[in-house]
C-alpha positions in Angstrom: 58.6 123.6 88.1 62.1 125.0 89.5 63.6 127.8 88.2 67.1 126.7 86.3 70.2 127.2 88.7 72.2 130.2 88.6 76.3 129.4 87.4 78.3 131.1 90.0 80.4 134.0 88.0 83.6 132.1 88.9 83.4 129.3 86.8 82.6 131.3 83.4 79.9 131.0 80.8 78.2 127.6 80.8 80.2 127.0 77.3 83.4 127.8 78.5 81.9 125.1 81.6 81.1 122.6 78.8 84.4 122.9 77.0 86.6 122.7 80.4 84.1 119.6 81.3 85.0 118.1 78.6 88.6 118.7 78.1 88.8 117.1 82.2 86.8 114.1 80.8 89.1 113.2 78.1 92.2 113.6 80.2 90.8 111.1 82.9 89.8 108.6 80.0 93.3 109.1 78.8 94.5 108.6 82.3 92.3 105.4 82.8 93.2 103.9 79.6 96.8 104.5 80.3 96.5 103.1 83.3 94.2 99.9 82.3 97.0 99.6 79.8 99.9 99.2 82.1 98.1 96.7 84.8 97.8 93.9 81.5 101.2 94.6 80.0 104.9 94.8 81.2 106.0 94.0 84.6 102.7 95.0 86.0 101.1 92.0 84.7 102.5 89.1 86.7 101.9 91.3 90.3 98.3 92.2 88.4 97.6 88.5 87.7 98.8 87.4 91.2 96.8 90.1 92.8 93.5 88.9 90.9 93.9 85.5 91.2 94.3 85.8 95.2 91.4 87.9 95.3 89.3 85.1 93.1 90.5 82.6 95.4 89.5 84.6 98.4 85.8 84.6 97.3 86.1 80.8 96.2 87.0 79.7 99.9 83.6 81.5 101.0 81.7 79.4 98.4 81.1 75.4 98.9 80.8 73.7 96.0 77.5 72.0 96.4 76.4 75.8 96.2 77.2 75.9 92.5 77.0 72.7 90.9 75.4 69.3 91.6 77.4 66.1 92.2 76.8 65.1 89.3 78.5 68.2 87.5 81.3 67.5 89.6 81.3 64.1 89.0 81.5 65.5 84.7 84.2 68.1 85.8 86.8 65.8 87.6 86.4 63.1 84.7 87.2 66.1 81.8 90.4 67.1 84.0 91.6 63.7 84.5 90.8 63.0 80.9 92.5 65.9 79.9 95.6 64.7 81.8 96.3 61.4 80.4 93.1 59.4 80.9 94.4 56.7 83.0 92.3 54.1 84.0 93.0 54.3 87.6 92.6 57.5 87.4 89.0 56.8 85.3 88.2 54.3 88.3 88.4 57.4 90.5 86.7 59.8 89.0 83.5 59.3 91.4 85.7 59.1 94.5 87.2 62.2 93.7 83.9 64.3 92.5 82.4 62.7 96.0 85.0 63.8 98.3 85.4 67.8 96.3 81.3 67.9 96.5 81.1 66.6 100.5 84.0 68.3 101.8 83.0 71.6 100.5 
């Protein structure tokens, strides 16, 4: 078994430690909630949006499609969005064309 470490002398009793410890700890929580606060609220938001989104999309471009779903998931995903959007029946008629050329080009 070790022996328990010695405090060095210039950082006090190991309560006065504790209560400094803890008084730093709940600054930086109120600094990070500050902070978290200001990235989804105000003018911070749109750059903090913009910022995210490009970052998502950075990852999506590494990621082909058929890695994720099948074609027939795609096939069910491009039908819900065109549905979604008016439901047209040329666009219904298309709905494998599209799902085939997202799922083969990616």
């Amino acid at each position: 078994m070790s022996e328990p470490r010695e405090v060095p002398a210039r950082l006090g009793e190991p309560d006065e430690i504790t209560a400094r410890s803890r008084e730093i700890a709940a600054r930086l929580l109120d600094a990070q909630v500050a902070f978290l606060l200001a990235e989804v609220s105000g003018e911070r938001l749109a750059e903090v949006v913009a910022r995210d989104v490009a970052a998502a999309l950075a990852v999506a471009e590494t990621i082909a499609v058929r890695e994720v779903i099948s074609a027939d998931q795609a096939e069910q995903s491009v039908a819900i969005v065109l549905d979604l959007n008016g439901g047209s029946p040329v666009f219904a008629d298309m709905v494998g064309v599209f799902a085939e050329a997202i799922y083969d080009r990616a």
